[in-house]
C-alpha positions as CSV (number, residue, x, y, z in Angstrom):
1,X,2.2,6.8,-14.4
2,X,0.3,4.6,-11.7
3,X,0.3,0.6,-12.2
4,X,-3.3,-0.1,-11.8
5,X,-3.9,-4.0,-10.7
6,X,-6.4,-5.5,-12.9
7,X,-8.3,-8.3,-11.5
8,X,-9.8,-11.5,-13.7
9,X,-14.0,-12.8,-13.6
10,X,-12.4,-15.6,-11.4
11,X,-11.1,-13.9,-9.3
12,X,-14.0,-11.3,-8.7
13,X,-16.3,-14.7,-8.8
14,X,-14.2,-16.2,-6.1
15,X,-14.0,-13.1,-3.6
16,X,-17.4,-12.3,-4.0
17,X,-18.7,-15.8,-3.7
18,X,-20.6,-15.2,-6.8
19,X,-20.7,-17.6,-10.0
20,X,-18.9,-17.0,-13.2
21,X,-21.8,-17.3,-15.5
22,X,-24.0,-14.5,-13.0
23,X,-20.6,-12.2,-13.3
24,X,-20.9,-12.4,-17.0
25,X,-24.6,-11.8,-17.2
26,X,-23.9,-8.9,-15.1
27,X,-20.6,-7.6,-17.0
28,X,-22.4,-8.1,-20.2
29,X,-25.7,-6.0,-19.1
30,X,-23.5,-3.1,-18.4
31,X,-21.7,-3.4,-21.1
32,X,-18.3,-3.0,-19.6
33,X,-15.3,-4.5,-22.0
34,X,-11.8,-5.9,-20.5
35,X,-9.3,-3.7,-20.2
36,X,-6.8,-5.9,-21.0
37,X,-7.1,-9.7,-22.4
38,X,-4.2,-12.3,-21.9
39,X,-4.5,-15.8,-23.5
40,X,-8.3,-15.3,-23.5
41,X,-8.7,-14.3,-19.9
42,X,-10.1,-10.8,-19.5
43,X,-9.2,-8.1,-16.7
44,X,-11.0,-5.4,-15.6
45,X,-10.8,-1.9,-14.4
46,X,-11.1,-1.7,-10.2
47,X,-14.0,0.9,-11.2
48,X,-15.5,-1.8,-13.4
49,X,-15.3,-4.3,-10.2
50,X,-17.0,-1.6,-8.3
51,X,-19.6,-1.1,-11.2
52,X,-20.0,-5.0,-10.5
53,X,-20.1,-5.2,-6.9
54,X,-22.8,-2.8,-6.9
55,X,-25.0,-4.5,-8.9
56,X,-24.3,-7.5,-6.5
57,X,-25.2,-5.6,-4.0
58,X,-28.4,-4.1,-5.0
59,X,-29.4,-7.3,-6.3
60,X,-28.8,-9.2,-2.5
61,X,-29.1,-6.2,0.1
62,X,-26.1,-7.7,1.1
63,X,-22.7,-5.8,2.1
64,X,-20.0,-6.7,-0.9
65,X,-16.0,-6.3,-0.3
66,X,-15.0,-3.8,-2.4
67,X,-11.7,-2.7,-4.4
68,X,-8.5,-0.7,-2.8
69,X,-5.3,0.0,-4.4
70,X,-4.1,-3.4,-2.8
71,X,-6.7,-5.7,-4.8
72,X,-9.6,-6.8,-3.3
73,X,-10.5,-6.7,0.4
């Protein structure tokens, strides 16, 4: 089985240039869930990021990085 590299609100926040509190508005209205929580920090699915980044996107117009098997780009 594949290690899949989960990736933290703060660090989508910070690659995406977006604020915390407008992730969590967005994670919450799609109702996606962590995948896995460590002391009380949630990380998500790369499908979830890309769930995420096109909400960003369609929201702005803007081009958003998106997720490879590497981590962000």
């Amino acid at each position: 089985m594949q290690d899949i590299d989960l990736t933290s609100v703060g660090r989508i926040a910070g690659q995406f240039q977006t604020p915390v509190t407008k992730l969590m508005s967005i994670i919450e209205q799609l109702n996606i869930v962590p995948q896995q929580r460590l002391n009380g920090v949630g990380y998500y699915h790369p499908n979830d990021v890309e769930r995420i980044a096109a909400v960003l996107q369609e929201r702005s117009g803007h081009t958003i990085p998106t997720m490879d098997r590497q981590g962000i780009q």
